[in-house]
SEKEMI-246017 format. One line per 3 residues: their letters; for each residue x, y, z of N, C-alpha, C, O. Coordinates in nm, 4 decimals. Example, Ala and Ser with C-alpha at 12.3 -4.5 7.8 and 13.67 -1.06 7.14 Angstrom:
REM residues 2
as = 1.3190,-0.5690,0.7800,1.2300,-0.4500,0.7800,1.3200,-0.3300,0.7800,1.4236,-0.3319,0.8465  1.2850,-0.2250,0.7080,1.3670,-0.1060,0.7140,1.2900,0.0030,0.7870,1.3409,0.1138,0.8039 .
REM end
This chain:
REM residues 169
xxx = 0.0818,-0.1181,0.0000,0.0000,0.0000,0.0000,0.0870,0.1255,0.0000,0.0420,0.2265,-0.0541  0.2127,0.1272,0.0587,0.2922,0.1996,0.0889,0.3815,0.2545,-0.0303,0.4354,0.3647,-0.0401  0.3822,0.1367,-0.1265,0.4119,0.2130,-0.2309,0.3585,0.2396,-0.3449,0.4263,0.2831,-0.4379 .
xxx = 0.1919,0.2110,-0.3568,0.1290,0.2929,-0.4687,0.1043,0.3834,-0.3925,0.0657,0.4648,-0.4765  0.0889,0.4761,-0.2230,0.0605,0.5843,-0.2307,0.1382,0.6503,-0.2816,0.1006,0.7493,-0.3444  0.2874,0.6138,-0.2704,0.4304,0.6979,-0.3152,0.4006,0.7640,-0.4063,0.3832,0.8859,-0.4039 .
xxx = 0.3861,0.6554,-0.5455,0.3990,0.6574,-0.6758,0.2620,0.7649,-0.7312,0.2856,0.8619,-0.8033  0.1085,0.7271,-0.6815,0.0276,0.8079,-0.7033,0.0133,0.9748,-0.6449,-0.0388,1.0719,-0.6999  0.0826,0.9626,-0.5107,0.1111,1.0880,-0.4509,0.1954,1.1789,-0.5394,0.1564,1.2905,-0.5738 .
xxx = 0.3179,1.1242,-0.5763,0.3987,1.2228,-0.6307,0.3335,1.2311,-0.7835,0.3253,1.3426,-0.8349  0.2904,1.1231,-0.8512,0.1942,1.1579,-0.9894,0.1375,1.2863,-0.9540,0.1764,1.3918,-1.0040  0.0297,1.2756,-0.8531,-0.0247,1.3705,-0.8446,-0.0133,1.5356,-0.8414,-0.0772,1.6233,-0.8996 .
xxx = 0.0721,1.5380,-0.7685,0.1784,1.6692,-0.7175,0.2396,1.7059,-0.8411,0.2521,1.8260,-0.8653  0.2939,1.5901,-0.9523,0.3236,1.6545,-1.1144,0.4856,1.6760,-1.0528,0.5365,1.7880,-1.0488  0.5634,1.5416,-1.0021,0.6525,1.5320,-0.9668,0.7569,1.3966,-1.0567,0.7304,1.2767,-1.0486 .
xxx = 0.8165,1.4263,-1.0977,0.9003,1.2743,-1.1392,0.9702,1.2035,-0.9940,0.9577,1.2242,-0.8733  1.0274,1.1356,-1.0557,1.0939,1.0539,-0.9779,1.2302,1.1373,-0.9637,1.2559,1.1140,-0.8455  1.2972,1.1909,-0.9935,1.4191,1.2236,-1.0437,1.3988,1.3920,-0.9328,1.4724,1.4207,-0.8384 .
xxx = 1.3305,1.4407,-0.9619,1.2940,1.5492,-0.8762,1.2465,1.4979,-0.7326,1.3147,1.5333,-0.6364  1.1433,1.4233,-0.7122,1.0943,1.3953,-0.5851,1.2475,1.3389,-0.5277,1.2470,1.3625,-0.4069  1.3604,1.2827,-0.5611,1.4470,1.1902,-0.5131,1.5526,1.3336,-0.4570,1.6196,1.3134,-0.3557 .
xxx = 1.5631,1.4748,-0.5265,1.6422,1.5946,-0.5511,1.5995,1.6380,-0.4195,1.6799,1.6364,-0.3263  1.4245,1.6947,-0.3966,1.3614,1.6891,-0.2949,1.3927,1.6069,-0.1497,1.3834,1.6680,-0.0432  1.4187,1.5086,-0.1524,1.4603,1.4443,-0.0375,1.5726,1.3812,-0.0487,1.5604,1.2618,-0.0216 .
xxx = 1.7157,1.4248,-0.0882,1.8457,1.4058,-0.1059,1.8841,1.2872,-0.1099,1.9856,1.2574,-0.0468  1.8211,1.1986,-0.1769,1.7965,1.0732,-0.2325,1.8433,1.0391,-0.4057,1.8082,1.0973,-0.5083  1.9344,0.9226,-0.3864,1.9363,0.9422,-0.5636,1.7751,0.8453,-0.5992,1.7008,0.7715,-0.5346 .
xxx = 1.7811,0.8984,-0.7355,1.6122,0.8360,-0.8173,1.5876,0.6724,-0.7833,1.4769,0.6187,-0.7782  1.7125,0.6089,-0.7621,1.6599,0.4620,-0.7468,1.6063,0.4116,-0.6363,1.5532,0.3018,-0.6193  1.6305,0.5342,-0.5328,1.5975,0.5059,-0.4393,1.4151,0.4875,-0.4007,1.3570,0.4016,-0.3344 .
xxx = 1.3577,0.6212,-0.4827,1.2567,0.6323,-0.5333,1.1824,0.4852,-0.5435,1.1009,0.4187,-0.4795  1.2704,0.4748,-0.6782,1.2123,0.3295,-0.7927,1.2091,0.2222,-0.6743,1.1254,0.1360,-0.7011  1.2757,0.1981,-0.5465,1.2602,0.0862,-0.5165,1.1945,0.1362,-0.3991,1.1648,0.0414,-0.3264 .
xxx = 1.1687,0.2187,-0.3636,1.0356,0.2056,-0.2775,0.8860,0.2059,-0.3546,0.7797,0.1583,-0.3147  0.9119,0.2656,-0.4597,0.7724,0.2622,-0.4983,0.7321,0.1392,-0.6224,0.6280,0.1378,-0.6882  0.8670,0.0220,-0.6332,0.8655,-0.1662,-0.6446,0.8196,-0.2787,-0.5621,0.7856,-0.3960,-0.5777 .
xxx = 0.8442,-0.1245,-0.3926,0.8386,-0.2651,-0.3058,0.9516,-0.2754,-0.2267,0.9639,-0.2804,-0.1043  1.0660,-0.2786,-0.3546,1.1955,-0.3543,-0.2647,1.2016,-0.2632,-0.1930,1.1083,-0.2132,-0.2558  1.2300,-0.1629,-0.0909,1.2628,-0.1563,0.0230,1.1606,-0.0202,0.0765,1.0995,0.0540,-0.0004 .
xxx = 1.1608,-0.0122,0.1991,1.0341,0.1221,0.2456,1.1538,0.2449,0.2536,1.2566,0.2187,0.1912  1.1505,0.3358,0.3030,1.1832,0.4514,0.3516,1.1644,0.4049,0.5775,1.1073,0.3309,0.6576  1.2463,0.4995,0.5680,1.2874,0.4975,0.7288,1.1536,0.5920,0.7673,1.0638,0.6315,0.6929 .
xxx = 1.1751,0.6146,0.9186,1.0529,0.6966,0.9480,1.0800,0.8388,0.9718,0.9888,0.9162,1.0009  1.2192,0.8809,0.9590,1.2480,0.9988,0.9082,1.1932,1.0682,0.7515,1.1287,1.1696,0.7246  1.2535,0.9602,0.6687,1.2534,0.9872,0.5683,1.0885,1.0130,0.5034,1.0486,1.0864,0.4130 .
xxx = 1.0196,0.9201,0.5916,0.8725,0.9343,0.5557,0.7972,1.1011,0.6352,0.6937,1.1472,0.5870  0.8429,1.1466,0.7130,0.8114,1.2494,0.7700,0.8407,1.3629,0.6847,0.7724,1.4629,0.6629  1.0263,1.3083,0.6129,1.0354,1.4445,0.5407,0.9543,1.4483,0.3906,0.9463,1.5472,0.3178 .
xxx = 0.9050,1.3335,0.3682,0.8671,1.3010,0.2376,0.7054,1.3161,0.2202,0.6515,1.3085,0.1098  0.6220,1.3422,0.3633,0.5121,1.3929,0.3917,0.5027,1.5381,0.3834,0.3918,1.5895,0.3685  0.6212,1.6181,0.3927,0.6358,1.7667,0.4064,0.6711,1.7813,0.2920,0.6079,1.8802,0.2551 .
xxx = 0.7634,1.7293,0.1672,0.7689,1.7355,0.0934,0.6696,1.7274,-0.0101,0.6597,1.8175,-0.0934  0.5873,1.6149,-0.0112,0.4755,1.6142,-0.0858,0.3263,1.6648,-0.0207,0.2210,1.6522,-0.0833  0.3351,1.7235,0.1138,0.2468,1.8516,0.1676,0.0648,1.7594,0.1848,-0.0540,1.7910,0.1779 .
xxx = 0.1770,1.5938,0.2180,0.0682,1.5091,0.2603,0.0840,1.4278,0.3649,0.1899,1.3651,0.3679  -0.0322,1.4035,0.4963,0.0087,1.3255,0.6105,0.0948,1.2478,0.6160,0.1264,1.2247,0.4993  0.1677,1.1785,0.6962,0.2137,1.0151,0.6916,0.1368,0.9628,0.6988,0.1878,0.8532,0.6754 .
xxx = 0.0051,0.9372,0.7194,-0.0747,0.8203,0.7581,-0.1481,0.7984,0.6223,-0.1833,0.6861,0.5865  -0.1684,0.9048,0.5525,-0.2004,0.9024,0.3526,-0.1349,0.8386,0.3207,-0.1669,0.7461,0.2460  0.0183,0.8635,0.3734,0.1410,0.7836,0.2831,0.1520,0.6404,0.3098,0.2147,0.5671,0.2333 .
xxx = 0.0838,0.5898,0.4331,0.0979,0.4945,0.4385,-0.0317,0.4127,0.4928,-0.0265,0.3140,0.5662  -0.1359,0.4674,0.4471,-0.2613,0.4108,0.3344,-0.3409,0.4308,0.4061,-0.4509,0.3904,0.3684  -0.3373,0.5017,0.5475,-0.4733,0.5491,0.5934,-0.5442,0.7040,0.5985,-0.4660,0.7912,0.6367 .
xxx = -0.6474,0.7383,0.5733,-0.7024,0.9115,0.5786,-0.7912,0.8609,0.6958,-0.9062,0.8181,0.6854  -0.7271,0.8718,0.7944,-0.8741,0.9023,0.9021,-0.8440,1.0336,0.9902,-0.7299,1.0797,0.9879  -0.9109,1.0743,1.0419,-0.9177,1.1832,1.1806,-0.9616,1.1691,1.2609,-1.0808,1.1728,1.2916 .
xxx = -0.7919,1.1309,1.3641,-0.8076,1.0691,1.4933,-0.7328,1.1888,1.5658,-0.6954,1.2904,1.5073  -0.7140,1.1602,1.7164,-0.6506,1.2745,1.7901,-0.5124,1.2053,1.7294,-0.4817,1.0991,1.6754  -0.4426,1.3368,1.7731,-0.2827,1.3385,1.7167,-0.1859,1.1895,1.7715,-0.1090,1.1298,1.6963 .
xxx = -0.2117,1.1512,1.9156,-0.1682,1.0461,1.9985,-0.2118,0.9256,1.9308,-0.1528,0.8191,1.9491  -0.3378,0.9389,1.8337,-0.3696,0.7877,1.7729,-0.2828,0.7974,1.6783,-0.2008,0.7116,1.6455  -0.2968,0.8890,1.6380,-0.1905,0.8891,1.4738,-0.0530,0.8612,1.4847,0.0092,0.7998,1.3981 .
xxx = 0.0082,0.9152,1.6137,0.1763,0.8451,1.6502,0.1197,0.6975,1.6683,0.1392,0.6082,1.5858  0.0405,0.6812,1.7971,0.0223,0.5398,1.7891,0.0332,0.4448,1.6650,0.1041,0.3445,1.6564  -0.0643,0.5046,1.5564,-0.0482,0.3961,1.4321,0.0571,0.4106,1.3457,0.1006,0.3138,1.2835 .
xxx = 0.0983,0.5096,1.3359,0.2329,0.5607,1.2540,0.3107,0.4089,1.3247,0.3039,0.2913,1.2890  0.3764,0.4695,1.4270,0.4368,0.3722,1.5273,0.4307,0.2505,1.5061,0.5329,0.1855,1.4846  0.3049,0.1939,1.5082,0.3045,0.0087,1.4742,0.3405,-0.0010,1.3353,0.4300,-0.0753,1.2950 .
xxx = 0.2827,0.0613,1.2743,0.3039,0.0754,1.1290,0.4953,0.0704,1.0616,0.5603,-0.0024,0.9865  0.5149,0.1675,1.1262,0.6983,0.1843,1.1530,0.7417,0.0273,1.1650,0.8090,-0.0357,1.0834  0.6827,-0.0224,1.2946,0.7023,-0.1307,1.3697,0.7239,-0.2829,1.2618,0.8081,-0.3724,1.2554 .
xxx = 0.6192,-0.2548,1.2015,0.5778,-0.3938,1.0885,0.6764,-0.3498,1.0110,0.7845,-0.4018,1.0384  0.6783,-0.2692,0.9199,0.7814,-0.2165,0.8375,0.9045,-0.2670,0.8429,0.9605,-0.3467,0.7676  0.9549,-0.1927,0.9756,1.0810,-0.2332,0.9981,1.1265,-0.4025,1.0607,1.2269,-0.4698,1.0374 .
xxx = 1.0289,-0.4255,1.1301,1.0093,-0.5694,1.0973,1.0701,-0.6591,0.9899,1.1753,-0.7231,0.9923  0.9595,-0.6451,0.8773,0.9863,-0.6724,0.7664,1.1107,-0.6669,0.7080,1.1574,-0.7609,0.6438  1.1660,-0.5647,0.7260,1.3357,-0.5091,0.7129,1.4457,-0.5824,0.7510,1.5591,-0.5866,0.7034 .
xxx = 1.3888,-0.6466,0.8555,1.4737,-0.7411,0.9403,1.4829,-0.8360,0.8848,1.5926,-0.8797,0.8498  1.3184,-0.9233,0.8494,1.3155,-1.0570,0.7833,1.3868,-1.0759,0.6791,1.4219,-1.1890,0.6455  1.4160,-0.9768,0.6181,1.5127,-0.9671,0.4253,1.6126,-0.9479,0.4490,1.7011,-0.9753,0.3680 .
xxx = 1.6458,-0.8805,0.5972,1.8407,-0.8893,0.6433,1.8627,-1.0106,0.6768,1.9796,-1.0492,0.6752  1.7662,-1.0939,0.7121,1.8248,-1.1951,0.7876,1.8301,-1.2938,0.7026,1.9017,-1.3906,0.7285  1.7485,-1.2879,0.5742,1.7380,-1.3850,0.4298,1.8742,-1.4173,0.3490,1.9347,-1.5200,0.3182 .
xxx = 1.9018,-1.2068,0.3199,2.0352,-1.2072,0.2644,2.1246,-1.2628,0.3458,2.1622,-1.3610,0.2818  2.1839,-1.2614,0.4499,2.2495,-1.3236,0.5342,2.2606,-1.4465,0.5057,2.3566,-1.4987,0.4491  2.1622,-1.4992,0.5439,2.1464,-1.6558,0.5347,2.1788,-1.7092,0.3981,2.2177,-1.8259,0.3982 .
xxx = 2.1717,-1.6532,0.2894,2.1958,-1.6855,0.1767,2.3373,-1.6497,0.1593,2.4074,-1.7360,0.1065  2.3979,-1.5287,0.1968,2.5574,-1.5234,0.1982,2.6189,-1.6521,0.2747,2.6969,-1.7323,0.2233  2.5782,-1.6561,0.3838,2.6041,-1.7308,0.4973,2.6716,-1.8679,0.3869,2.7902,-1.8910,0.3634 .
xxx = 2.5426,-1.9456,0.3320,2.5651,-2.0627,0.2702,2.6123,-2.0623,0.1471,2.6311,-2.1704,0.0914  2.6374,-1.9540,0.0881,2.7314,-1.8805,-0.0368,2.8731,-1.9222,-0.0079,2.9435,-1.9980,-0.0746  2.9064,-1.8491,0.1212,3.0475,-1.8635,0.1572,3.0844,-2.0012,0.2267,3.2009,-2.0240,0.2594 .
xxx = 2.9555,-2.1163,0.2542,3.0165,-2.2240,0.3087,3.0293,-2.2935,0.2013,3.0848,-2.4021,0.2183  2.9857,-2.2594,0.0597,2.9664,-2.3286,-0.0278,3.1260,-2.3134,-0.1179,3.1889,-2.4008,-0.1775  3.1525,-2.1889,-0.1014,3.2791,-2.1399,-0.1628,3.3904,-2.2192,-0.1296,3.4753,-2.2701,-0.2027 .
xxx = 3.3704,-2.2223,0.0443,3.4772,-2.2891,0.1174,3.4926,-2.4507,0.0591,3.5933,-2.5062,0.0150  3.4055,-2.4840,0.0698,3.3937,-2.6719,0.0125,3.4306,-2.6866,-0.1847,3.4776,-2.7796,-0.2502  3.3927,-2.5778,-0.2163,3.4104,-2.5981,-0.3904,3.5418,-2.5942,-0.3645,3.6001,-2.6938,-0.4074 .
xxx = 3.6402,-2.4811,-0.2862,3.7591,-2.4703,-0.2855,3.8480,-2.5446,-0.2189,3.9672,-2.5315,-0.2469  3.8073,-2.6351,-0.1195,3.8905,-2.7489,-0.0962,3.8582,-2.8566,-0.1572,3.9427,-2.9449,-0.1423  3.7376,-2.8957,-0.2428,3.7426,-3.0038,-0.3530,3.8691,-2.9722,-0.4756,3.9211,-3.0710,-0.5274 .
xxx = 3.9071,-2.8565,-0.5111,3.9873,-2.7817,-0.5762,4.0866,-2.8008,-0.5053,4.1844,-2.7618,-0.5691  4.1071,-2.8275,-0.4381,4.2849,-2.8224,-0.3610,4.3100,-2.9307,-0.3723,4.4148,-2.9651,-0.4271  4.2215,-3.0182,-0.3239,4.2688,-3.1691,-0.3358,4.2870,-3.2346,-0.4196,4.3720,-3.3233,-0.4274 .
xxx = 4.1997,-3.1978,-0.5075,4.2036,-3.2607,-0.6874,4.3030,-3.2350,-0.7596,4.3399,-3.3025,-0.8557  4.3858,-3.0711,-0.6917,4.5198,-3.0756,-0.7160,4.6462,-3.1662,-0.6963,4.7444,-3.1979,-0.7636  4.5938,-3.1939,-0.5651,4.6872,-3.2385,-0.4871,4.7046,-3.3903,-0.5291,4.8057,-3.4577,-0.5095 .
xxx = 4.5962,-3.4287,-0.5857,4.5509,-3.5783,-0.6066,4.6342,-3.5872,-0.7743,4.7085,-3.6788,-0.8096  4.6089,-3.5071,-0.8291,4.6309,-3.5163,-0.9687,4.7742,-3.4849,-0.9782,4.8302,-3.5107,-1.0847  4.8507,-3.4259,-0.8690,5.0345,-3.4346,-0.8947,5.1028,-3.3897,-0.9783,5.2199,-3.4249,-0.9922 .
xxx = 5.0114,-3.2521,-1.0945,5.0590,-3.1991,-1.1613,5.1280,-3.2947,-1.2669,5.2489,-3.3150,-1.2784  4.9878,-3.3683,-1.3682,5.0237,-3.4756,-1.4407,5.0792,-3.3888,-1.5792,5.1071,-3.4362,-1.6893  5.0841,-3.2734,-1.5434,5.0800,-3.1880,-1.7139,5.2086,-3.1700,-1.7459,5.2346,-3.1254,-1.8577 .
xxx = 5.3321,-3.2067,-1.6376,5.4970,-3.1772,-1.6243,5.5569,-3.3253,-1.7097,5.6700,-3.3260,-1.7584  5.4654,-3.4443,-1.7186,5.5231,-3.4936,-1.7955,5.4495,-3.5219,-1.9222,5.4300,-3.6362,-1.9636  5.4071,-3.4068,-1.9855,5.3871,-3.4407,-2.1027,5.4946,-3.3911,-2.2267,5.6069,-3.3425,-2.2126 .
xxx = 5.4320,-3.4160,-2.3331,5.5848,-3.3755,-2.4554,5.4782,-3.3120,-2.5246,5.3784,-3.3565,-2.5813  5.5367,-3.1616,-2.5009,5.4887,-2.9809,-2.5065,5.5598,-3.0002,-2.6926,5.5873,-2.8869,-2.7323  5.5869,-3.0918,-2.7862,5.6517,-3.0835,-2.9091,5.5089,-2.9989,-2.9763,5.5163,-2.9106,-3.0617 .
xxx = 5.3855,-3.0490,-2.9161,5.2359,-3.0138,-3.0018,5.1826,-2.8940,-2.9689,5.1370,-2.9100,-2.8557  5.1633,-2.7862,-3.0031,5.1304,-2.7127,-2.9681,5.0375,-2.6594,-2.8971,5.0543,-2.5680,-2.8164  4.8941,-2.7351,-2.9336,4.7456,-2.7961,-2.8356,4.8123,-2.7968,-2.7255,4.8382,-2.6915,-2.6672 .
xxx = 4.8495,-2.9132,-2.6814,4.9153,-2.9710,-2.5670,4.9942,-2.8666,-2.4767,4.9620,-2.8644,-2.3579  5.0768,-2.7949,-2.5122,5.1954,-2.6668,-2.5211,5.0731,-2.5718,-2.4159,5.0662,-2.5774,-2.2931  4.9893,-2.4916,-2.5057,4.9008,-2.4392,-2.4874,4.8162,-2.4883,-2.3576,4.8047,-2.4196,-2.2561 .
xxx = 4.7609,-2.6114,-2.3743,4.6619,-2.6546,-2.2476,4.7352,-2.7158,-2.1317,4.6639,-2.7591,-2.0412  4.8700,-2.7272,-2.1185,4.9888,-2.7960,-2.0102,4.9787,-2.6144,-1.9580,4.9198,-2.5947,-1.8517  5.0211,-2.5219,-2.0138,5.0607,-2.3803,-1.9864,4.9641,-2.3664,-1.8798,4.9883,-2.3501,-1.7602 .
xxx = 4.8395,-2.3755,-1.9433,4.7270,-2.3239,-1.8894,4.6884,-2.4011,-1.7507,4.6722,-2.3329,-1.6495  4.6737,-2.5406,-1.7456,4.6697,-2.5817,-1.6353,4.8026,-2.5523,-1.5087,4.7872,-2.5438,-1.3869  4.9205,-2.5425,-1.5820,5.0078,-2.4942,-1.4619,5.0026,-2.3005,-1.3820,5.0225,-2.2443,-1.2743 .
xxx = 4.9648,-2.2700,-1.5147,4.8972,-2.1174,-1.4818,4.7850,-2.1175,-1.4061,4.7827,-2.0218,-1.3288  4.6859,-2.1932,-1.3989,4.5845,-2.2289,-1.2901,4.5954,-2.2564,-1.1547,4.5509,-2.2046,-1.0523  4.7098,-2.4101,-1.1968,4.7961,-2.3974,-0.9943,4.8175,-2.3224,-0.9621,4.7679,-2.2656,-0.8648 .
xxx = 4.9212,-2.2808,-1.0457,5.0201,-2.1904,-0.9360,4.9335,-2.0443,-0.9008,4.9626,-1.9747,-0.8034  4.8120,-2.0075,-1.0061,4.7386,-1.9105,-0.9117,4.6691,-1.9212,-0.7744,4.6716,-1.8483,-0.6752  4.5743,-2.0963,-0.8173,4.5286,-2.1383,-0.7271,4.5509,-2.1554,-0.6127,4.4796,-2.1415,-0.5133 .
xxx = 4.7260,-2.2093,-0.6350,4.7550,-2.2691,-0.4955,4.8497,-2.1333,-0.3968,4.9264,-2.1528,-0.3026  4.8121,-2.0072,-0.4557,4.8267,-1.9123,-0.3825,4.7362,-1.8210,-0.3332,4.7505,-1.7629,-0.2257  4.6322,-1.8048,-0.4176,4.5406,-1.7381,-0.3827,4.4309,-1.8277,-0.2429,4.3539,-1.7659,-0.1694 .
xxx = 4.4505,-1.9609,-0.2386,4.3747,-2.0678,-0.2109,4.3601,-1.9921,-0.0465,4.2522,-1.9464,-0.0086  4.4742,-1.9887,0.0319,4.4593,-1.9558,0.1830,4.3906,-1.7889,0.1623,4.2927,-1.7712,0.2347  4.4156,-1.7105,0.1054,4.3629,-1.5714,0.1222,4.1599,-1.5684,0.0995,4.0608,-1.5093,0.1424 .
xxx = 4.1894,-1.6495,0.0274,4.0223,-1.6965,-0.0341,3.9713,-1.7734,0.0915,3.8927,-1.7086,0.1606  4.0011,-1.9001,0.1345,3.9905,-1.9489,0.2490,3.9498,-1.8716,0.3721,3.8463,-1.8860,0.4371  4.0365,-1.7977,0.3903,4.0753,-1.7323,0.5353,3.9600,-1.6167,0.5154,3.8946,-1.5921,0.6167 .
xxx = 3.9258,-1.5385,0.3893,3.7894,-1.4359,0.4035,3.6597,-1.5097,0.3966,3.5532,-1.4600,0.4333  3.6735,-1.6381,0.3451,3.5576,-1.7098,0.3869,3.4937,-1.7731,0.5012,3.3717,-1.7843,0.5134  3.5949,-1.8210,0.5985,3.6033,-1.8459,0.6904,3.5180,-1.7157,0.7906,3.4090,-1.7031,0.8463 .
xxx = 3.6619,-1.6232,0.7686,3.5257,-1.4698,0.8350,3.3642,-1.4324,0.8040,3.2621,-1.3921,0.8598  3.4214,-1.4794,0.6629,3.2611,-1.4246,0.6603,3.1626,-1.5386,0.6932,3.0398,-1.5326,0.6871  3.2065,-1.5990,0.7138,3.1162,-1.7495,0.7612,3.0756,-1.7090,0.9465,2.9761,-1.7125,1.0189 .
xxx = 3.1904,-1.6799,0.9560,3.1825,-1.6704,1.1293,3.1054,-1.5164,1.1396,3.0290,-1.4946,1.2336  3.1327,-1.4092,1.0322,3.0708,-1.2405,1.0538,2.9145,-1.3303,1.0578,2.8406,-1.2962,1.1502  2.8610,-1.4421,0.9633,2.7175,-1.4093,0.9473,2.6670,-1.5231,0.9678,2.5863,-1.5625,0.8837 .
xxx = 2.6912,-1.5914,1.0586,2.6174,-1.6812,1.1516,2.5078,-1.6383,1.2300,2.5005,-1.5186,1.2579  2.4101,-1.7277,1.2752,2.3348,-1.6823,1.2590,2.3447,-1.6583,1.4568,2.3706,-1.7632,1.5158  2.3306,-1.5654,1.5236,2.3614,-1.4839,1.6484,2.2163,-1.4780,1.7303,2.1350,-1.3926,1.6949 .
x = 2.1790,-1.5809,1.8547,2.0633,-1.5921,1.8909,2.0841,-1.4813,2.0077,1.9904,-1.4511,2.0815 .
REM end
C-alpha cells in the first residue's frame, strides 16, 4: 500500500521521480525501489517526504482518518514497527543466503585443492613438441600456481565471513 501511495502521490503533485528523489536528497533509485516494493523509507525519511509532498504520513501509508494526534503516533508507530520488521526478515534472508554462499565457496575450494593435490601436476610430464598440448599444459600450470596461492587468502575471508554471518541468537 505503501508504495502505490508513493507513486500516485507524487503523480499527483506533477513530480518525477528524479525530482521527488532531488527533494529528499535521495538518488532516483531510491525512489524506484520504494515505490517496487523492494525496500520502504525509514521513518524519518517518511516524515520528510510527507512535508515534501504537503501530505500526512498516515495518507502515505494508506490510511485518511481523523483521529486525535496520539492515535496517529500510535499507528504511525506500529506501522513503523511492521515495516521495519519486515526489514529485518530480508536482512536476515540475505544473510542466510551469503552465509551458505560462503560455506559453499569454502567446500568448492577445498574439492579444488585436493584434486590438485591428487592429480600431482600430471601436465609436467607431457611432450609440449604439439602445440594444443603446449598451450593446455601452460594453462593448467597457470591455474595452480594461481590457485595454490590465492587458495589460503580466499579461504581465510571465507572463513570470516562465515563466522561475521552466523546466525547470532
Amino acid at each position: 500500500m505503501l508504495k502505490e501511495n508513493i507513486k500516485s502521490i507524487r503523480k499527483s503533485k506533477g513530480l518525477s521521480q528524479e525530482e521527488l528523489a532531488i527533494k529528499l536528497y535521495v538518488v532516483r533509485q531510491t525512489i524506484s525501489k520504494w515505490e517496487q516494493g523492494l525496500s520502504v523509507p525509514d521513518s524519518e525519511m517518511l516524515i520528510r517526504m510527507s512535508e515534501v509532498l504537503e501530505t500526512p504520513v498516515s495518507v502515505l501509508l494508506g490510511e485518511n482518518i481523523e483521529e486525535t494526534k496520539a492515535d496517529d503516533l500510535k499507528v504511525i508507530s506500529e506501522k513503523l514497527e511492521i515495516i521495519n520488521l519486515q526489514l529485518l526478515k530480508q536482512k536476515n534472508e540475505k544473510r542466510k543466503i551469503l552465509h551458505w554462499i560462503l560455506i559453499s565457496l569454502c567446500a568448492i575450494t577445498i574439492i579444488i585443492f585436493v584434486s590438485l593435490i591428487l592429480l600431482n601436476s600430471p601436465y609436467l610430464n607431457w611432450n609440449y613438441n604439439d602445440p594444443e598440448r603446449a598451450i593446455l599444459g601452460v594453462s593448467f600450470h597457470s591455474f595452480e600456481w594461481l590457485f595454490i596461492r590465492l587458495t589460503p587468502i580466499l579461504l581465510i575471508l571465507s572463513i570470516i565471513g562465515i563466522i561475521l554471518t552466523r546466525k547470532k541468537d
